[in-house]
C-alpha positions as CSV (number, residue, x, y, z in Angstrom):
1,X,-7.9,3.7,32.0
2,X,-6.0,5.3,29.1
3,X,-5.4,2.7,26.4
4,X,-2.0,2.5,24.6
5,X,-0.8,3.3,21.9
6,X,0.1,0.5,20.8
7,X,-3.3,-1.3,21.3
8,X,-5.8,1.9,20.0
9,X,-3.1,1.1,16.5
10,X,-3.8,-2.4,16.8
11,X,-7.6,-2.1,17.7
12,X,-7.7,0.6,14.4
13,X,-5.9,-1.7,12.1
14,X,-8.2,-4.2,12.3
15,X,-11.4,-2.5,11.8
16,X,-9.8,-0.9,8.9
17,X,-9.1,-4.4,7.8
18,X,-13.2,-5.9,8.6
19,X,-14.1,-2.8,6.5
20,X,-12.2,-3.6,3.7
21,X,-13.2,-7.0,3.1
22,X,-17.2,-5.8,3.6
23,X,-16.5,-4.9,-0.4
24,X,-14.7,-7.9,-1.9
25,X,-16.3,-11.0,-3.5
26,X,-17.7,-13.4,-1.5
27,X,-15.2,-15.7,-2.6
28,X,-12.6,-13.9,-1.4
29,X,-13.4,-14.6,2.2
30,X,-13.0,-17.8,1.7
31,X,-9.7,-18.0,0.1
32,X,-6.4,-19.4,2.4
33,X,-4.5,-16.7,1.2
34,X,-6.0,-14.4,2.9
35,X,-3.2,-14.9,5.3
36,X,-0.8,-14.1,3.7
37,X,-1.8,-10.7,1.9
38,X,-2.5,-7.6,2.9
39,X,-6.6,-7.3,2.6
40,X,-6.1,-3.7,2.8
41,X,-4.7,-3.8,-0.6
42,X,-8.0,-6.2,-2.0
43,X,-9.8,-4.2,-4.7
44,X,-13.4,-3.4,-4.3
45,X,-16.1,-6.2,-6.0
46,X,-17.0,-3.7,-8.8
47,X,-13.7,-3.0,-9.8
48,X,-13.5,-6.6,-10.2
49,X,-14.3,-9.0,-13.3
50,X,-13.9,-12.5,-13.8
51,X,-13.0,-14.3,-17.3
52,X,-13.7,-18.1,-17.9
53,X,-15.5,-21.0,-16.2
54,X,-15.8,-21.8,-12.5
55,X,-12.8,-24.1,-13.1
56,X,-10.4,-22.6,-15.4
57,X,-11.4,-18.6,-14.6
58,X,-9.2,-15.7,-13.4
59,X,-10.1,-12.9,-11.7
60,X,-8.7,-9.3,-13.3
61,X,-9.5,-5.8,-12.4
62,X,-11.7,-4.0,-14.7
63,X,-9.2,-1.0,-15.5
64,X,-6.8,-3.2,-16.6
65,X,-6.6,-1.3,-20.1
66,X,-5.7,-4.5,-21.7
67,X,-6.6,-4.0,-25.7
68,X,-4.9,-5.6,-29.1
69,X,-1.8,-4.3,-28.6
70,X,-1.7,-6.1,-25.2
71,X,0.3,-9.2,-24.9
72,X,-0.7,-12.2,-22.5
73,X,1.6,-15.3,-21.8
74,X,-0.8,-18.0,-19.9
75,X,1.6,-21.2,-18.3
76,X,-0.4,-24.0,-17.5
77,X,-3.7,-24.7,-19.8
78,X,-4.6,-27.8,-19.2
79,X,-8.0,-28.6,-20.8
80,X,-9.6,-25.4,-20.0
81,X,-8.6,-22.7,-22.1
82,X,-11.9,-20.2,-21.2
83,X,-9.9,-17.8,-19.2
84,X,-7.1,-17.6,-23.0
85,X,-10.0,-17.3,-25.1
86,X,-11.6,-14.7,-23.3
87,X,-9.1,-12.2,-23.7
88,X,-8.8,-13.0,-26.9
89,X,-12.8,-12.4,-27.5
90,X,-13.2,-9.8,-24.9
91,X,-9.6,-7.3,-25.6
92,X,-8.4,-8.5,-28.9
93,X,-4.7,-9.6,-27.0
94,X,-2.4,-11.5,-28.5
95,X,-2.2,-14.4,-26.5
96,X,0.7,-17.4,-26.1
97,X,-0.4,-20.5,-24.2
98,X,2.6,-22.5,-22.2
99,X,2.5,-25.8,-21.6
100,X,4.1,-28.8,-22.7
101,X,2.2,-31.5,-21.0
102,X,0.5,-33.7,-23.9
103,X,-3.0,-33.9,-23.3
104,X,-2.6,-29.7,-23.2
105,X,-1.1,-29.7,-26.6
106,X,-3.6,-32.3,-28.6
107,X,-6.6,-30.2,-26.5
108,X,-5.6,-26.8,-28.1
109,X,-4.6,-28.9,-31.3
110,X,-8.5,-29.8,-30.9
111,X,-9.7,-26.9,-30.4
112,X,-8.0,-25.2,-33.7
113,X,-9.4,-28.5,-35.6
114,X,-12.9,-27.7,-34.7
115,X,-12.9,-23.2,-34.5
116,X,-11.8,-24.1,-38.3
117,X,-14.3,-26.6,-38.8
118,X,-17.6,-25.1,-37.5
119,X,-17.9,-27.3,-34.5
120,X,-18.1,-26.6,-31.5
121,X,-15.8,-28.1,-29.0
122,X,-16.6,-28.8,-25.6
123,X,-14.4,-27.2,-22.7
124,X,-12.7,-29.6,-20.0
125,X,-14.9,-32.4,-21.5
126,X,-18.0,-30.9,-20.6
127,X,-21.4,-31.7,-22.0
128,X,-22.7,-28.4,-21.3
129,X,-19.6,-25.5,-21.9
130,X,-18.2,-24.8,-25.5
131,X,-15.5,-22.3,-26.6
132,X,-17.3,-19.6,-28.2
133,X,-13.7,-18.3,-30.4
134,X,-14.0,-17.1,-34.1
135,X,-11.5,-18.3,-36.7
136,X,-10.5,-14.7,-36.8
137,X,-9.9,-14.6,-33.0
138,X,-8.2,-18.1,-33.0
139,X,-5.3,-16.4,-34.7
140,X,-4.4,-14.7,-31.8
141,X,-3.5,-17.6,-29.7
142,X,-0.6,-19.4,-30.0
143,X,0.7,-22.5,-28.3
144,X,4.4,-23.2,-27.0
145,X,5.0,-26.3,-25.8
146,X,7.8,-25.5,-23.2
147,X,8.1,-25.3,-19.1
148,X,8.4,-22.0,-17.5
149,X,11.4,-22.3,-14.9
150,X,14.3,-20.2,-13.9
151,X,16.8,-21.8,-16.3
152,X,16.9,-22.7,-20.2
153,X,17.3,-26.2,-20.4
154,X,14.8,-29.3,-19.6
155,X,12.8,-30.2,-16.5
156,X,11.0,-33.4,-15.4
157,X,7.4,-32.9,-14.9
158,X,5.7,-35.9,-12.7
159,X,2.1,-36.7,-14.0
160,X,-0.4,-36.8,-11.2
161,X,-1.7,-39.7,-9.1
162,X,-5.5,-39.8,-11.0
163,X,-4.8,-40.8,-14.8
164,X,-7.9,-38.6,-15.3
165,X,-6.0,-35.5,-13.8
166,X,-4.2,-33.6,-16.7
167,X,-1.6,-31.2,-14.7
168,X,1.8,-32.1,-14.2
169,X,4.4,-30.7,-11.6
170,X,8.2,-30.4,-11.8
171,X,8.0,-30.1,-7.6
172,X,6.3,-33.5,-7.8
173,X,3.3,-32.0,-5.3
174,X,1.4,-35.8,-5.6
175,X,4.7,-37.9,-5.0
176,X,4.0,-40.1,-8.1
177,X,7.1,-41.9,-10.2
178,X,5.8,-41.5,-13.4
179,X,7.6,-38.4,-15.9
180,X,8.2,-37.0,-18.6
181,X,11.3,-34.8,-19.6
182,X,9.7,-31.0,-21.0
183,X,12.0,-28.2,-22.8
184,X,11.7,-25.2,-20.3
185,X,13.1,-21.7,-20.5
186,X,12.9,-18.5,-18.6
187,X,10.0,-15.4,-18.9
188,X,12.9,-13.5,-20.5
189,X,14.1,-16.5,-23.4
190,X,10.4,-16.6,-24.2
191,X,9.7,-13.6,-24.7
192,X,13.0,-13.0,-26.4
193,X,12.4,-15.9,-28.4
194,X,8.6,-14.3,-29.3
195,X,10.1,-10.9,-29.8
196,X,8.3,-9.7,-26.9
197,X,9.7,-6.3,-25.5
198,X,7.2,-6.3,-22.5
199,X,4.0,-8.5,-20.8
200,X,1.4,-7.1,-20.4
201,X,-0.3,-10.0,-18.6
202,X,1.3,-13.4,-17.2
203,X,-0.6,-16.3,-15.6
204,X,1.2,-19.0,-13.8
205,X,-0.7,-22.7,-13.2
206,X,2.2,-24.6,-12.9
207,X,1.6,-26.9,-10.4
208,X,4.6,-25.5,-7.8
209,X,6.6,-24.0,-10.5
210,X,5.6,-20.9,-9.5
211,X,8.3,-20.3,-6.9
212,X,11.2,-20.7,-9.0
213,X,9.9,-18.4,-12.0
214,X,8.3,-15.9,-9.2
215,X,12.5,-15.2,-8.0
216,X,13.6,-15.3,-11.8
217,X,11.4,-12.3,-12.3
218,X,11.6,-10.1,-9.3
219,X,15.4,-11.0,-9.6
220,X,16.0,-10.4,-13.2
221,X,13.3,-10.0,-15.3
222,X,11.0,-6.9,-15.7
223,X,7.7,-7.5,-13.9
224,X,4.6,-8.0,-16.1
225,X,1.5,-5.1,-15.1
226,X,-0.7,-8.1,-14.4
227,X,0.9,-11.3,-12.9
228,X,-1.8,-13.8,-11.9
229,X,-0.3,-16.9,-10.0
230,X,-1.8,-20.0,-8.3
231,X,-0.1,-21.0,-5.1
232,X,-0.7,-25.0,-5.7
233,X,0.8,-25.8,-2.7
234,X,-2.0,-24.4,-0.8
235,X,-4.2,-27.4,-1.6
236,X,-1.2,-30.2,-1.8
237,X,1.5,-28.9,0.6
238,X,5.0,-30.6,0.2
239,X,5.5,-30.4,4.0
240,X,4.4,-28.3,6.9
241,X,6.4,-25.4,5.3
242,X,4.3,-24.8,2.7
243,X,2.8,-21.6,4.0
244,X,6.1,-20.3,4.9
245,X,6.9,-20.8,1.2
246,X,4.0,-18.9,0.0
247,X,4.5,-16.0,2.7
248,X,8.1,-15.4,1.1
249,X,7.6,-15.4,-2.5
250,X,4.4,-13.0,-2.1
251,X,6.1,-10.7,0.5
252,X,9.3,-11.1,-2.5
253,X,6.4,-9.6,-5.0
254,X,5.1,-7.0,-2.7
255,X,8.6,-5.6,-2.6
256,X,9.0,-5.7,-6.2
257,X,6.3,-3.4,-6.2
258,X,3.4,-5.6,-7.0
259,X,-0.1,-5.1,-5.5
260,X,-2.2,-8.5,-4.3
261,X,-5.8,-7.2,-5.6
262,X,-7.8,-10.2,-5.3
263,X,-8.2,-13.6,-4.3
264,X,-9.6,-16.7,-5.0
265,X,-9.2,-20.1,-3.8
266,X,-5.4,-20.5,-4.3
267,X,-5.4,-17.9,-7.3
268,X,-3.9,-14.6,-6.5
269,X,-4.3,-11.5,-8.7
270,X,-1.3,-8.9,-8.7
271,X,-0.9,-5.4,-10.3
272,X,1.7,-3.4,-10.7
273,X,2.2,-0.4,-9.1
């Protein structure tokens, strides 16, 4: 019997698909958003590196051609800055840190403190990882304390339900009471306010955030080459919609001409076409 079409397409697309994957990190496989990219467009494992600790680390390709005269704006630090410093250490970028939540700022305040004083200073609280940053490198990170959104102005971020947890969400993912009021401001102010002309990387932790900034860019704001964004809602959904959510905004990206190249977990890695 003489097969359609239609299912010799289908039948193709997926082995092209099984194939693809057969080169990606292992963790890749395991990721939830593999749903909701195309794998086809997942880069190979050796065109792959990763920066930082198990906890804090991002994935970026390795022809990135990030160098000193790269800038990097990283929202959402939290107490793990490995993935920051290692583009400071590894490229020589020039990168700003956003995040206004306080235990952010005094950690990075800490941090300084200690680069400046010889010590080393333990990462995420751990007993076993230190920053390894230079008091030459430390002066290219900065800190802004403000809230990426898709307005200038201020937004309530809701601390989460474990006092020990650090991030805070403006969607309120953990349904918790407690707030406090943040400055925020759009990619653009920032970087008009940093006398930025272009990103050259921008990574987005920001605990839901992510959707509002995600349509102030592809609606108004020149795309950065690298965008690296976690889709929080993929491990604490608002409602059953959550995967709809995350469909649209990367299918909004995709058409902005942005490439998903790898996956992690909830982190997604996207280059510019």
């Amino acid at each position: 019997m003489i097969e359609s079409v239609r299912t010799v397409a289908g039948r193709c697309r997926r082995s092209l698909e099984r194939l693809s994957l057969r080169s990606v990190p292992p963790a890749a496989l395991q990721s939830p958003l593999l749903r909701y990219v195309d794998r086809r467009s997942l880069a190979r494992a050796d065109r792959l590196m990763r920066l930082g600790t198990a906890y804090g680390g991002w994935i970026i390709p390795r022809d990135s051609d990030l160098g000193a005269q790269s800038v990097c704006y990283c929202a959402g630090a939290g107490e793990d800055l490995s993935f920051d410093c290692e583009l400071v250490r590894r490229f020589r970028c020039r990168v700003l840190i956003v995040d206004p939540t306080p235990r952010a700022i005094e950690h990075f305040r800490q941090l300084e403190e200690s680069t400046r004083s010889g010590v080393r200073f333990a990462i995420n609280r751990s007993d076993c990882e230190f920053y390894e940053i230079g008091v030459g490198e430390l002066a290219r990170l900065a800190l802004v304390p403000v809230a990426l959104a898709d307005h200038d102005g201020e937004l309530k971020l809701y601390f989460p339900m474990n006092p020990a947890h650090v991030s805070c969400s403006a969607l309120n993912l953990q349904g918790t009471s407690e707030y406090f009021v943040a400055e925020c401001c759009r990619v653009a102010s920032l970087m008009s306010r940093m006398g930025d002309e272009k990103i050259d990387l921008l990574k987005m932790d920001i605990e839901g955030a992510e959707y509002s900034v995600i349509g102030d860019l592809v609606g108004n704001a020149p795309l950065p080459s690298l965008l690296l964004i976690e889709f929080d809602e993929l491990h604490t959904p608002l409602d059953r919609h959550a995967g709809e959510r995350v469909s649209a905004h990367i299918g909004s990206l995709v058409n902005a001409g942005m490439k998903c190249v790898a996956v992690e977990g909830s982190n997604a890695t996207f280059a510019r076409i």
